[in-house]
N, C-alpha and C positions, 0 to 999 in steps of 0.2 A: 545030173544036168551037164550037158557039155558048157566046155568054157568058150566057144564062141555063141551062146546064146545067154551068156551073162552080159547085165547092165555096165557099161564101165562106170556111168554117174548115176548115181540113184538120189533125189531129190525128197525130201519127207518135210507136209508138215502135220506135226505133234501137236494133233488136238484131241482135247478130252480132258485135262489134267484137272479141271474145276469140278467137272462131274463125274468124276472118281472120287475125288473126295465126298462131291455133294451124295452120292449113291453109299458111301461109309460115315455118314455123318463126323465127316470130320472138316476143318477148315480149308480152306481153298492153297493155303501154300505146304499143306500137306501132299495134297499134289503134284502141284511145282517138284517138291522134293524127289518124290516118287518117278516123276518126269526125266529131270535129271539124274537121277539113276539108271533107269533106263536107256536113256543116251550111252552111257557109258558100255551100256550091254549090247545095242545094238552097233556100235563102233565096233567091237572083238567082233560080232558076227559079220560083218561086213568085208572085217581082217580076212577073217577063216575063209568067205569068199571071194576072196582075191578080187572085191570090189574098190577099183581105184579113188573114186569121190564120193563122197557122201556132204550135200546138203543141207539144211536142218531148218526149217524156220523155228525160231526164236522168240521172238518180239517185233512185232510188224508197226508200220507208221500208226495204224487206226488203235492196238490195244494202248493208245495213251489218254482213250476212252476211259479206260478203267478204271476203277477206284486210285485212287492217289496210295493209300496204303498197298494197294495191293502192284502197282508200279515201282514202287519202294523194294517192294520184298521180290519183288523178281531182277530188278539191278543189283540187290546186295547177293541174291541167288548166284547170278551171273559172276559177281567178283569171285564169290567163294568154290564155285565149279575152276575156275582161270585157276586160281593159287593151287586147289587140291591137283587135279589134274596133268601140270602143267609137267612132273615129271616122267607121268604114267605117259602119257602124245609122246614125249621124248624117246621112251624106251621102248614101245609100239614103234619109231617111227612115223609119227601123224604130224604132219604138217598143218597147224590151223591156220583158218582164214577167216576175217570175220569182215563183214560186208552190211552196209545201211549209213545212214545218217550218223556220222560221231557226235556231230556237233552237239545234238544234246546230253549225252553222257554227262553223267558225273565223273568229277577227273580221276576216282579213283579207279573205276572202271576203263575207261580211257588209257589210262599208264597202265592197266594191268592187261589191256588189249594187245596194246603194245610190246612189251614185256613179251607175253607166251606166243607172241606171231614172231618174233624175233628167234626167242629160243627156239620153235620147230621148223625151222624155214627149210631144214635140209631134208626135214622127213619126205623118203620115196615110196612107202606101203599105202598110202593112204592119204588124201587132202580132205579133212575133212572141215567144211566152210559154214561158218553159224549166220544166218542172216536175224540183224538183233535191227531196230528199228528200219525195218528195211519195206520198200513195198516196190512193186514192178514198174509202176507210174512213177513215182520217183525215181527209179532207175533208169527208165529212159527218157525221163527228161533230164537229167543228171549228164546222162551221157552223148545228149545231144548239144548243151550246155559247153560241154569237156570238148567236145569238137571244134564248137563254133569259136576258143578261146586259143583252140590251138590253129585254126586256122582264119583268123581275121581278115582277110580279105576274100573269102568265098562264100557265097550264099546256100543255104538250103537245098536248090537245086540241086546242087553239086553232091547233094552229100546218101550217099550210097550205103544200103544195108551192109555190107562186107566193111564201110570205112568206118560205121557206126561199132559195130559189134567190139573193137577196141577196145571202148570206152565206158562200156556198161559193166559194173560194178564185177560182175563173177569174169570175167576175162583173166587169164588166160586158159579157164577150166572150158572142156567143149561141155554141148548141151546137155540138159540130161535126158538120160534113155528110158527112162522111167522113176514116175512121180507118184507117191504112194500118200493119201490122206487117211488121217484115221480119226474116230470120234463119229464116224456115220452121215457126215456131210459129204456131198457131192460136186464142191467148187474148188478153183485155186485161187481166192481170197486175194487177191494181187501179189499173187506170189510167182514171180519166175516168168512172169506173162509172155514177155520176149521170148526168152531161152526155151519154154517150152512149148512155144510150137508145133513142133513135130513130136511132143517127148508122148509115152504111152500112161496111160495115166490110171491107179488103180486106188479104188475105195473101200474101206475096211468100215464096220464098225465095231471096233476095238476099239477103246481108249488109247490113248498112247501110253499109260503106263503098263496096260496089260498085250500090249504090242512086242512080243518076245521072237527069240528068233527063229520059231515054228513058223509064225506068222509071217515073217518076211518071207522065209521058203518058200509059202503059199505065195505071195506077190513076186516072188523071181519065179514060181512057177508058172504063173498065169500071164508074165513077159515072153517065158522060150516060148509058148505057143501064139506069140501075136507075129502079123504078119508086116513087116515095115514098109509099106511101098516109098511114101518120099515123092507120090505124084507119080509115081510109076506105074503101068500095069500089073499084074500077078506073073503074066508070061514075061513079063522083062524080069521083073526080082528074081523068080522061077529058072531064069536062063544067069542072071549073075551070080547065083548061088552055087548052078552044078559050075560055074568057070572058075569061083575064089573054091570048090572041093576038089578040080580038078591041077587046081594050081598047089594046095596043101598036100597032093596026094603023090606031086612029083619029087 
């Protein structure tokens, strides 16, 4: 694959982890587990493609649905990936970011957010961003909130997609290029609503834990072949393409 037809941000959300288990008759945070490992596999493979952001939904504002036990066991999940991890992100290079509502956190999670965003803050291979109680509605009411407090004497009127974009939660990462779900669903669950906009969007039905990095290949591969217009025609993308080959070529 050429490397001007790689994603620079590639967005995922990791669903399936309950019916992987449920399809192995095993418990639901066996998953989790499985889940979280997988992360760690698809981070290296992302390394190796010299993809700059990676994504991740996490724990969204609605899975507080869930059973209470099983809300439990996915914040203690969370602490315990932060502590093990946090030297591997180091030595990679990864810079985490973690993005949603803190406020609910338990504190230990909380300090321990803190803690591993501090320690990677210098990583350049790689930013890779966990959206943990996070949803896209929230986001941009959040960040239009953040506006209104930064600028108190101007109204709504005033206030402009370019002045917004500041303020919503994944700032200063651009959008992403492509948004991969898996689990065999076909929506983004208020995920990224804003930011992906324009993003290319692809559907697996793979679990996420059986989500390896053959499988992403397939989804970087079915990106180089999309065409991005951006509101454009074909003969304009078509005409800015041979100028940025004729510009690399000089």
């Amino acid at each position: 694959m050429n490397m001007t037809s790689l994603p620079k941000h590639i967005a995922i959300i990791m669903d399936g982890n309950g019916r992987w288990s449920k399809k192995r008759l095993m418990p639901r945070n066996v998953g989790h587990l499985m889940g979280a490992s997988n992360l760690r596999a698809i981070v290296r493979a992302c390394i190796e493609k010299h993809i700059l952001h990676l994504t991740v939904f996490a724990f969204s504002t609605e899975n507080w649905r869930r059973p209470p036990e099983e809300v439990a066991t996915l914040f203690d999940l969370f602490v315990r990936y932060l502590k093990s991890e946090i030297g591997e992100l180091q030595a990679q290079g990864i810079r985490l970011k973690v993005i949603g509502d803190h406020s609910a956190f338990p504190k230990e999670l909380h300090d321990q957010i803190d803690a591993a965003c501090a320690l990677t803050a210098q990583g350049q291979v790689l930013t890779l961003t966990v959206a943990i109680n996070y949803g896209g509605k929230w986001d941009i009411l959040q960040a239009m909130q953040a506006w209104q407090r930064a600028h108190p004497y101007e109204n709504l009127d005033q206030l402009s997609q370019e002045q917004l974009t500041p303020y919503l939660a994944t700032h200063p990462l651009p959008e992403p290029d492509l948004l991969i779900r898996t689990g065999g669903e076909s929506r983004l669950s208020n995920f990224l609503i804003w930011q992906s906009a324009y993003t290319e969007l692809y559907f697996t039905d793979l679990l996420w834990p059986d989500f390896d990095a053959k499988a992403l290949q397939m989804a970087l591969d079915s990106y180089a072949q999309r065409v991005r217009r951006f509101g454009k025609t074909d003969e304009q993308v078509q005409s800015l393409g041979a100028a940025k080959k004729g510009i690399t070529s000089t």
